[in-house]
C-alpha positions, 0 to 999 in steps of 0.5 A, a space after each residue: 500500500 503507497 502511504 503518500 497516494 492513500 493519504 492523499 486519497 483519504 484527506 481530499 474526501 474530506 466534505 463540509 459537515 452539515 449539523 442535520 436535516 437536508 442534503 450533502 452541505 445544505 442545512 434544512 433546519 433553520 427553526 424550531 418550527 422545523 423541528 417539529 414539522 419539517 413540512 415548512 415549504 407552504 407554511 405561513 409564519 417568520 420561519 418562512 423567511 427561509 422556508 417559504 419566503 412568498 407566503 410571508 407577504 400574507 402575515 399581518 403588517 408590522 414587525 415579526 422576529 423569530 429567534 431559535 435555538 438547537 443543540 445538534 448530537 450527532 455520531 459517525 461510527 465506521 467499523 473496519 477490518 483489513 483482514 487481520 491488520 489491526 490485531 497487530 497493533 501492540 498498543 491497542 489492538 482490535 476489540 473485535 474477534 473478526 480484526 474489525 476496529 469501531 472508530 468513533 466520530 463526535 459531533 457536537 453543536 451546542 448553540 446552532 442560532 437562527 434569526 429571522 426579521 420581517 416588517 410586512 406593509 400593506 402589499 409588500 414584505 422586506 425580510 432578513 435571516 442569518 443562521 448556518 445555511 451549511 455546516 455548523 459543527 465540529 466533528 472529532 475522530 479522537 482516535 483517528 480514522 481506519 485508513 490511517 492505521 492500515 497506512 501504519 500497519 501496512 507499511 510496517 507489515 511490508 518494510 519488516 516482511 519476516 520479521 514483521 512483530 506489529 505497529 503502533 502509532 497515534 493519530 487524531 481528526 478533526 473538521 470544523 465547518 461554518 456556512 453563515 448565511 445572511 438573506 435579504 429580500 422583498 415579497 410583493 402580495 400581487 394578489 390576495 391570493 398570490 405572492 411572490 418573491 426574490 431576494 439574496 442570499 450571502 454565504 461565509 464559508 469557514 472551515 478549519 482541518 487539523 489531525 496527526 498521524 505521528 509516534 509511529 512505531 515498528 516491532 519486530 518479530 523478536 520484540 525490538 521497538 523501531 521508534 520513528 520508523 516513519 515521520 510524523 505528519 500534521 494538517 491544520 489548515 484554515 480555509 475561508 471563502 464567500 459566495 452570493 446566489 438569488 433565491 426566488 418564491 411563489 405562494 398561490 392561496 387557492 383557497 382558505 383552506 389549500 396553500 401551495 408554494 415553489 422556491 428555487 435557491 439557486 447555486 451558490 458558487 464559492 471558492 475558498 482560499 487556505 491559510 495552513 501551518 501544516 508540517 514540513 512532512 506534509 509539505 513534502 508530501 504535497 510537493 509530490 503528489 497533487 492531491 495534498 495540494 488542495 491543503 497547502 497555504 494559499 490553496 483554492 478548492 470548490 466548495 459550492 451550495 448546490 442549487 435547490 428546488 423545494 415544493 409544498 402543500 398544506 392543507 386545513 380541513 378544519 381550521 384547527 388542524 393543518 395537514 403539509 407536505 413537501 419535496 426538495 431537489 438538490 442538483 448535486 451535480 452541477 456542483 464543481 467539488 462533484 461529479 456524475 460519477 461519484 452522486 446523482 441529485 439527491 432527493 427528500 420528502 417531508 409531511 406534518 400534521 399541526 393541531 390547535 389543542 386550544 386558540 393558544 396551545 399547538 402540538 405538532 409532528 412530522 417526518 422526512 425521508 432524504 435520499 442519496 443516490 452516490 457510489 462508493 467513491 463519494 464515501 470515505 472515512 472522514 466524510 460520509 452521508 447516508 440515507 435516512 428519515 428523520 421524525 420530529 415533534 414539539 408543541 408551541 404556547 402563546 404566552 400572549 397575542 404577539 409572544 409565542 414559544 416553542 419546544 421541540 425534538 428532532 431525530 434522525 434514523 440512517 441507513 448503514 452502508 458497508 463499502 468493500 474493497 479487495 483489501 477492506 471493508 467498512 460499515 459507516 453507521 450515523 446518529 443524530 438528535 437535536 433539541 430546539 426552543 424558538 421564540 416568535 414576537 410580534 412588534 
């Protein structure tokens, strides 16, 4: 096994962390609203600043805030093996009978902010929103990922042949992601039943890579320790960069009772620039091999916000009780950090059901169903999304005429997905749990 060509391989598939809900980079959770119905594509209300920015302009005149708060509790699990590689780790061998190692990824976002501001007069509604449009989390590998130790072992098993006795070594990774999203935009009621609207949309890409692979140790069959059999490598590496794309919205108002709505977020094009202090080792690496160079100082990479297509319906059969639905398109594809041959566009369902216990107490409930449609080559070890459905509840209580509160809880069941090749094989598994409170006022 080449170390420089799989290392190379692993940290270039390192993708932007997305805190939840919505497709590969794109944050769909952007209020607690969501989180206890994610069918929010025809909703009338603050959140729809983001959700469904048209319907705004049917609100009542004046000035509406929206502020929410969520913690994200997310775990990224791989169990490798490489045939029986990692028994012979000395210093920590495999826990599983098989030779298989569980390798444990953290995420943890304990404040995930999102604001929404409307001032709606007469015909017209003039809208701002800021919270984390991608990202929005860190996630740790405390004790590295796979990949790396079967470098390890590997190169020791193929340096010492015969006299091959085991490895050690220590490795850590960790990813840091923050697209800031900042709105702006107008919504024109055309007619009591239709509104409309475009606006703009600003995106601060803040990304921030740091690991090790360092300690490295051979033994030999006879026990004699080989320190610094092999270098120490170290990334840390700051990435930044900002895009601008229009989005633009539909409401249609059928009847009192049916609602429909269309917005189309168009793609946000950005290209970020490093600032790194990575070790001369693996500056040596990238002089060598090409793919490190997408970490060196002063580097650019394609880390675009694919375009999305979002449609709902909500439906009230009494006016007590709504009934919505929605379905979201990401065009993966047109992205630059993205090919056919790695994904196709990614598609997601959601529904709800909203009750009005009493003219000041709502429960609600809903769910959503994304699906990926990639290959084996847009999975790695640091960076791996898998489908899943997600079901949320909460309920909502009207302190007063223009102050209501809300409480919800939010969680996501994935599918695993086991990737096997002619040396390895790998089950990434995922979990995630958000908890929200949002507060909505009047002014």
């Amino acid at each position: 096994m080449d170390i420089k060509k799989t290392m190379a391989t692993v940290l270039m598939s390192t993708a932007v962390l997305t805190a939840t809900a919505g497709g590969y980079v794109t944050n769909t959770n952007q209020s607690v609203g969501f989180l206890r119905n994610p069918a929010r594509d025809a909703s009338i209300g603050v959140d729809g600043v983001y959700y469904n920015p048209a319907g705004v302009a049917f609100m009542n005149d004046g000035f509406h805030l929206g502020l929410n708060w969520q913690m994200v509790r997310q775990h990224r699990d791989t169990r490798a093996s490489y045939g029986d590689l990692f028994k012979w780790n000395y210093a920590n061998p495999s826990q599983c009978a098989d030779g298989s190692r569980v390798f444990k990824g953290d995420v943890n976002v304990p404040v995930q902010p999102a604001v929404s501001l409307v001032y709606n007069k007469s015909k017209w509604s003039y809208q701002l929103s800021a919270g984390f449009i991608g990202g929005g989390g860190e996630c740790e590998f405390t004790d590295g990922v796979a990949a790396f130790e079967a470098l390890v072992g590997s190169s020791a098993m193929t340096a010492l042949g015969a006299n091959f006795g085991g490895y050690a070594f220590d490795s850590h990774v960790k990813g840091r992601s923050y697209d800031i999203g900042l709105s702006l935009g107008v919504a024109h009621k055309v007619t009591e039943r239709l509104g409309v609207f475009v606006g703009l949309r600003g995106i601060f890409a803040l990304n921030n890579y740091k690991g090790h692979l360092s300690d490295i140790a051979f033994r030999m069959a006879d026990g004699t320790i080989l320190s610094g059999a092999m270098p120490d490598f170290t990334l840390d590496c700051d990435q930044t960069g900002f895009g601008i794309a229009p989005v633009i919205g539909v409401d249609y108002r059928v009847n009192d009772k049916l609602n429909v709505a269309m917005k189309y977020e168009f793609r946000t094009h950005i290209t970020t620039k490093n600032d790194a202090a990575n070790s001369a080792s693996f500056e040596q690496l990238a002089q060598s091999q090409p793919a490190f160079a997408g970490f060196v100082d002063g580097a650019e990479n394609n880390a675009d916000l694919p375009g999305m297509l979002s449609v709902g319906v909500q439906y009230a059969p009494i006016h007590t009780l709504r009934i919505s639905a929605g379905y979201h398109r990401y065009f993966d594809v047109d992205t630059r950090q993205w090919t056919k041959s790695q994904l196709d566009d990614t598609n997601e369902f959601t529904f709800g059901v909203e009750y009005d216990v009493t003219p000041r107490l709502e429960v609600s409930a809903g769910g959503q169903k994304t699906i990926y449609d990639q290959t084996d080559d847009n999975v790695s070890d640091l960076a791996f999304n898998l489908s899943s459905y997600s079901l949320g509840a909460g309920i909502a209580y009207r302190l007063t005429e223009n102050v209501k509160l809300s409480a919800a809880y939010f969680r996501t069941f994935y599918d695993d997905r086991t990737k096997v090749t002619p040396v390895s094989s790998t089950r990434y598994s995922r979990d995630n749990r958000v908890i929200g409170i949002g507060l909505e006022l009047g002014l």
